[in-house]
N, C-alpha and C positions, 0 to 999 in steps of 0.2 A: 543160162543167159542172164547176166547181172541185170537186173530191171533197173525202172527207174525210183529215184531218193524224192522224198517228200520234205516241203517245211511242215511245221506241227499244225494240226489241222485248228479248224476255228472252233471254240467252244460253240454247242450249240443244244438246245432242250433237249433231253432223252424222244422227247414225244410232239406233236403236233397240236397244239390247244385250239378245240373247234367246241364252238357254241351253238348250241339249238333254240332257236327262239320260235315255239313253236305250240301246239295243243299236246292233249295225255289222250291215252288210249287204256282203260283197265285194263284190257286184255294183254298189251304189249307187242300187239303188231303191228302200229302208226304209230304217226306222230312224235313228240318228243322220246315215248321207252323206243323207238325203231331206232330213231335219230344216234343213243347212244349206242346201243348194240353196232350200228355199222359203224362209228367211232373207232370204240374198239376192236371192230372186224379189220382195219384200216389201220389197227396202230398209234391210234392217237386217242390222248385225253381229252373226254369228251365233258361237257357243262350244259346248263339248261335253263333258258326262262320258260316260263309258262305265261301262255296267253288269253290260254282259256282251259277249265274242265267239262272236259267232255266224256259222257257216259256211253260209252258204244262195246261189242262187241262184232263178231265175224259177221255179224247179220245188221246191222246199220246203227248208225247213232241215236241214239233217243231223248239225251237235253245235252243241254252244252248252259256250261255258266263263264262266263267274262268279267276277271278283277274287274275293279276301276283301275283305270290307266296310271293314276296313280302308284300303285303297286306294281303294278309292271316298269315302270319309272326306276320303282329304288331298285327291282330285280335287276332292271338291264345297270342302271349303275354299280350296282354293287359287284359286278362282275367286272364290268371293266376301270373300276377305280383300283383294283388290287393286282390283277391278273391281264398276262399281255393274252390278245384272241387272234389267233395266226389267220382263221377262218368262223364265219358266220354262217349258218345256215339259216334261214327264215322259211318258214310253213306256215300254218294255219294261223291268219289273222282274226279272221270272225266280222271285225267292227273299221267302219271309219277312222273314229279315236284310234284303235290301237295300231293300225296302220301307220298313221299320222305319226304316232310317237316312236316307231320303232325307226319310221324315219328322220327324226331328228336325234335319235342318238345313231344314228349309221353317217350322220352329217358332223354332229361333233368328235366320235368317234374314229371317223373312217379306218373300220377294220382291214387288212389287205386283201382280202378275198371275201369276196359276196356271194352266196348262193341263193337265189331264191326261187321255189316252190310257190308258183301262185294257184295255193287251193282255192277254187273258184267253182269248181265242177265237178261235183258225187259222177263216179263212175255209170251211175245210174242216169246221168244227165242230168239230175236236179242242181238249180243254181245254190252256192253255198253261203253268195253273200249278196246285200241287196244294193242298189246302185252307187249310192255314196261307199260301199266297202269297194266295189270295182273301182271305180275311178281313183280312190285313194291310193288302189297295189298299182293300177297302171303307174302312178306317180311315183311308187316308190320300187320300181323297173328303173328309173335313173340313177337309183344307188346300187345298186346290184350289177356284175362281175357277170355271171352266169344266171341265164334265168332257165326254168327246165317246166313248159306248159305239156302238158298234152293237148292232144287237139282242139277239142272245144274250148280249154281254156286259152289257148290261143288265139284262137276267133274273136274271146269276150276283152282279149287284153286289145285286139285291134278294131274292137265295136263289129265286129264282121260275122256271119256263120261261119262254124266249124264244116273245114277244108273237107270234101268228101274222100280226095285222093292223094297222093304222096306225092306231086307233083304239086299241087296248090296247096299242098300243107307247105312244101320249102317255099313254096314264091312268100307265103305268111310268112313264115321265120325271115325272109331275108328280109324283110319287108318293117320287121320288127327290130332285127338286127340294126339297121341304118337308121331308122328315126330315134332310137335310145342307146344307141350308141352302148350296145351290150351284145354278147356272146350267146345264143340261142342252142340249147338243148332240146332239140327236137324231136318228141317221142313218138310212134306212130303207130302204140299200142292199141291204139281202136281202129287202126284199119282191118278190115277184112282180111283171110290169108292165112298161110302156111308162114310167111315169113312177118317177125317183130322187130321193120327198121328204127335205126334212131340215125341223127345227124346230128354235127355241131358245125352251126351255121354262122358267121358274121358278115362283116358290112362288105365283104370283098371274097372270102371264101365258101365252100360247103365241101362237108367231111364225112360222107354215111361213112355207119357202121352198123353190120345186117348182123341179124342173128336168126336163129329158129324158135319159132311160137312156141315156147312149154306148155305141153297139153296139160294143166293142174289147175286145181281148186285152190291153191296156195297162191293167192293174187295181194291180199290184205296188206298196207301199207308197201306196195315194189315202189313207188313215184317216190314216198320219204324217205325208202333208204336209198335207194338210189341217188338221188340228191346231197344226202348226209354223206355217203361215201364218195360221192366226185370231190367234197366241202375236205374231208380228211385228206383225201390222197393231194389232191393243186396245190397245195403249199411247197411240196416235195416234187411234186414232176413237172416238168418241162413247161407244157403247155397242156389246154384243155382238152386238144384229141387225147394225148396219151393216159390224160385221167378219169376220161370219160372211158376211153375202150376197155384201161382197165376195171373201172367199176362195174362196168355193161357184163364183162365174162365173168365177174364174182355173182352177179347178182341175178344172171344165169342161171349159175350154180345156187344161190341160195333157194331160187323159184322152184328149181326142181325137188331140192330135198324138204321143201316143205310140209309136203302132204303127210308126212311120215312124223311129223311132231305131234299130229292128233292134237293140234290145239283148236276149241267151236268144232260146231256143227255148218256154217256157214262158210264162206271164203277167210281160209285160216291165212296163217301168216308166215313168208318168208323163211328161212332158218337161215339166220346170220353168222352165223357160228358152223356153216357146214365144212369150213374146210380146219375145224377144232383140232386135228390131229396133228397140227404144227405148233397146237396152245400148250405149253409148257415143255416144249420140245428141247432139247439141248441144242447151243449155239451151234450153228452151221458148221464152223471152223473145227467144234470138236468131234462130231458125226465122220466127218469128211476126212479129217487126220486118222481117226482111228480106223476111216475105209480102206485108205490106202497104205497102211503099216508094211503089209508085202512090198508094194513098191519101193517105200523108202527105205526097205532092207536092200533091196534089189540094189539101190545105187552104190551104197558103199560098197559093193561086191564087185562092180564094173571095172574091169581094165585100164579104163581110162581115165575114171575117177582114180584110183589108188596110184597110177603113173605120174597124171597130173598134182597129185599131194606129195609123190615123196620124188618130183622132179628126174624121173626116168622115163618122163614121156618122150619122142620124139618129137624133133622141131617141126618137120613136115607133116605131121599127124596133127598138133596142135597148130599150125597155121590150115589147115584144111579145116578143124574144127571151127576154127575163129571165121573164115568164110561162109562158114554154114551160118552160124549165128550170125554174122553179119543182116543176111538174108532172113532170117527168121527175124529178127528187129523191128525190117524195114514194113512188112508185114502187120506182125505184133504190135508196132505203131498208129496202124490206121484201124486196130481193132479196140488199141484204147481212145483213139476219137470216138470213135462209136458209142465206148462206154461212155466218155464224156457226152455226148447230143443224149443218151439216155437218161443219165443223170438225173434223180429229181430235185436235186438242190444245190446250188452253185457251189457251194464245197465239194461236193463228190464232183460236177464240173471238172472244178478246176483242180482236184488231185489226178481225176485220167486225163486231163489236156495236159497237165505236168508232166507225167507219164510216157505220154505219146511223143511229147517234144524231145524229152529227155533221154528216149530209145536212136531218133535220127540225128542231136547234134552233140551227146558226148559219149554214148556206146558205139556207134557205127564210126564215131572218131578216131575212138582208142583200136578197133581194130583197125582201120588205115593205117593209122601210124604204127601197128604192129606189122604188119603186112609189109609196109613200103620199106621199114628200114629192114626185113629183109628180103627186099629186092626185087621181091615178087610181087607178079600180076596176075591177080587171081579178079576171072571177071567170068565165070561161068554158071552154068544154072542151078538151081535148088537139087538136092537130092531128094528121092524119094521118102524117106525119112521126114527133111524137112517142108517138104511138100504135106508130106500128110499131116502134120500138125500145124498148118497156117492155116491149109485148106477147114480142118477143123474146128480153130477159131474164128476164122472167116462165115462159112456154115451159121456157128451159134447166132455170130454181129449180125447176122443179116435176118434170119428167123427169130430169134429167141428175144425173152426178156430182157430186160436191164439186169434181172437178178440172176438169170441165169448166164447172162456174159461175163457175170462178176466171177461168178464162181471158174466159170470156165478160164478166167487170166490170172485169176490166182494163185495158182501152183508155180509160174513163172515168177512170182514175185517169194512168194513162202518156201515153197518147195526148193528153190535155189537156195535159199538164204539159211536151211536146214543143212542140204550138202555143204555149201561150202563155208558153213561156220567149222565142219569137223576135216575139211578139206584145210580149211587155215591153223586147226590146230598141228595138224599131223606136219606141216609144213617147214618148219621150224622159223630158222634167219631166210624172211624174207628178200634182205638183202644180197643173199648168197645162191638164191632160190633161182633158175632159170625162167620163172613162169611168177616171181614174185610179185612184179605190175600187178598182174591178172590180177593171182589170186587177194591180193591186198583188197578188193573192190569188195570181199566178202565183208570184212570188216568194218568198211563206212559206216559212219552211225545213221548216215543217211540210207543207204539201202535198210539196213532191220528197220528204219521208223518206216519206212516206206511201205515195206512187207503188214508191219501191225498193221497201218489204217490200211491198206489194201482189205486186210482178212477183216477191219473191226466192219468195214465195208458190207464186205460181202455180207456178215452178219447179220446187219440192218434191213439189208435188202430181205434175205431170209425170214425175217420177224412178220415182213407184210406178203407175205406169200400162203398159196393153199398148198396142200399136201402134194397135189402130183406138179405145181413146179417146182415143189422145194426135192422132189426126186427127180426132178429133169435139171435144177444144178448138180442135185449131188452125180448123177449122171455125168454129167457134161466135166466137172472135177475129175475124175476119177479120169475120164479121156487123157484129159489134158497131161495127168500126173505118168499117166502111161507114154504118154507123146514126149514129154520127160525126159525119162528115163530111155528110149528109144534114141531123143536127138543125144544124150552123153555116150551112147554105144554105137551109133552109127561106125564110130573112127573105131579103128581094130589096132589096141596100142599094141599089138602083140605081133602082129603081120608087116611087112615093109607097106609103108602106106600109102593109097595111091597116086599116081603123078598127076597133080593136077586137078581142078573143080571138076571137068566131065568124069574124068575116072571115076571121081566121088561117086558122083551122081547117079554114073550106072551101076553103082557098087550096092547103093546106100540100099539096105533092106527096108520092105513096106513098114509103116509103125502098125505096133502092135493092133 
């Protein structure tokens, strides 16, 4: 099925540039060492001021020292006099003064994404800052994008006690949402229960997203990487549900594999790095090519492949085929919208809405106009064949990932563009070719570019992924490439072929 052709994508950073403006943790389970680990867990180049040093380990903090503001001054300039900051994260203030000042560079600076962490409340319930440091973070909640309190600190940002129940914690959050005009990350890690909700709450909506209580001792900085990683991924996705749910199942997963890092004696820390086994992995595109090598043996061997290259196909066989893809298109199209609403950044957008557009108003074109001029009216249903390969991309678009939908439309863009690059060679003078239209569409320079960033796509996606979704694209690939090679042999170039879309239909074998 000839996809769709791309214009050249938009240059754009290899990485995400997120700043942690925050406290040290010697240990490396808070604070600013947390901050960059989920960076990196996240994909993106992470940076760092420091606002304070602070001595703690698994077992509580024991002094804290605070620059003078001054130095934290040239720190925050010195960063953004050089360096663009796609994302901010802000954590442990400590003081009035530096409160104050991180607020007037978020005023002269305005970075595009704000995240802030208002530590205010040791887990223990001891307050962390004293009246002039509260009133100064509540003030600077009006520079901030996303704020992410836990309970009691949401209480102290609204002078109120902390909400007993999960009910009065959202009426708090909406409550907060609407006077500062900010996006509420609602954590509901100290309620009671088997279950660990959160929400992302604003001035108009509410978004739980539930999870299960991990029974572990590995609790030590989750509020800072969590934070850190909503700050890395929002640049790239959509909107804040999608970056929150995904940081919420990474950091899941990092809570559970904690315990097993053996780092303190006390409440150890996170493992940020637990889904490591995709860090230094080869790009997705070459895993996945070398998965399905059988397959794309398989097609040059197909009947219908080698009829359609050396122009001994028949005409009724090939306009049967051209109907089936037509219907496969129509389909394929609303599953690259999907990729596009998944999208975490207006380029990848706007290459799958390109995509989507460009399967219903000049592929389902060219086959009409193949169709009509000859004479036929073909308006019958999908075969089984093509059934079960829509049904399967359909499936993914509706369950899966963003990255796993990439993978899964892939093959339709690559995997074609493989056949019939050797399908165009074998072909000779197009012009003489019965089927020359068609197959010229291999050749477009706009299909192969379209194929690269398709795959350089998928790739990217795969960078920020943990291990069992990057086996649940290569999964979903491998379907797909199957589904493939199934819709090229549906048609039986070798049998008189059948009369008509229903005969297809009931003809068409299940896919593989």
């Amino acid at each position: 099925m000839p996809g769709p052709t791309a214009s050249p994508a938009r240059v754009r950073p290899a990485r995400v540039r997120v700043l942690s403006v925050a406290g040290t943790d010697p240990t490396g389970g808070a604070g600013i060492h947390a901050d960059l680990k989920s960076f990196a867990a996240h994909g993106a180049y992470g940076m760092a001021v420091v606002t304070a040093l602070v001595a703690q380990n698994t077992h509580g903090v024991r002094a804290v020292h605070v620059p003078d503001v001054a130095f934290l001054r040239a720190q925050l300039d010195a960063v953004s006099d050089d360096v663009t900051v796609d994302a901010v994260k802000i954590g442990m203030l400590g003081t009035r003064a530096v409160a104050d000042e991180v607020a007037a560079w978020l005023a002269r600076t305005r970075p595009p994404v704000v995240v802030l962490d208002p530590v205010m409340v040791a887990t223990s319930g001891d307050r962390l800052l004293d009246r002039d440091a509260e009133e100064a973070v509540r003030r600077l909640v009006a520079h901030a994008d996303l704020v992410t309190p836990n309970l009691p600190e949401l209480g102290v940002l609204l002078g109120e006690p902390a909400a007993r129940t999960w009910r009065a914690a959202v009426d708090q959050a909406r409550r907060l949402a609407r006077a500062s005009a900010v996006t509420v990350l609602l954590k509901g890690g100290h309620l009671d229960g088997d279950a660990s909700p959160d929400a992302v709450v604003d001035a108009t909506t509410v978004v739980e997203l539930d999870a299960v209580r991990v029974a572990t001792t590995a609790t030590h900085g989750t509020g800072c990487s969590l934070s850190a990683a909503v700050a890395a991924l929002r640049p790239r996705r959509p909107d804040w549900v999608t970056a929150v749910r995904e940081a919420k199942a990474w950091l899941t997963g990092a809570i559970a594999a904690g315990e097993a890092l053996a780092v303190g004696s006390g409440r150890g820390p996170v493992d940020h790095l637990h889904h490591a086994a995709t860090l230094g992995a080869p790009p997705f595109g070459d895993e996945a090519w070398d998965a399905v090598a059988d397959v794309r043996a398989a097609c040059d061997d197909l009947p219908f492949v080698r009829a359609l290259a050396d122009g001994t196909l028949r005409t009724d066989a090939f306009e049967a085929y051209l109907h089936q893809d037509a219907l496969y298109l129509a389909a394929y199209s609303r599953v690259l919208a999907r990729a596009s609403e998944l999208a975490p950044d207006g380029a990848a957008q706007a290459f799958w809405a390109r995509g989507a557009s460009r399967c219903l108003d000049v592929e389902a074109e060219l086959h009409r106009d193949r169709l009509d001029r000859a004479g036929r009216a073909w308006g019958g249903p999908a075969s089984a064949v093509t059934t079960g390969y829509t049904d399967h991309l359909l499936a993914v678009g509706a369950r899966g990932s963003y990255a796993e939908l990439t993978a899964a439309v892939l093959p339709c863009y690559w995997l074609y563009a493989d056949i019939g690059a050797r399908v165009l060679a074998r072909a000779g003078d197009l012009g003489a070719h019965p089927y020359g239209d068609w197959i010229g569409t291999y050749g477009d320079p706009g299909f192969a570019a379209a194929a690269d960033e398709a795959r350089r796509l998928t790739d990217e996606a795969a960078r920020e992924v943990g291990a069992a979704t990057r086996a649940r694209m290569l999964a979903a690939f491998v379907r797909s490439c199957e589904h493939e090679v199934a819709f090229f042999d549906q048609v039986d170039a070798a049998a008189p072929a059948p009369r008509g879309p229903a005969a297809l239909a009931a003809a068409g074998r299940a896919a593989p």
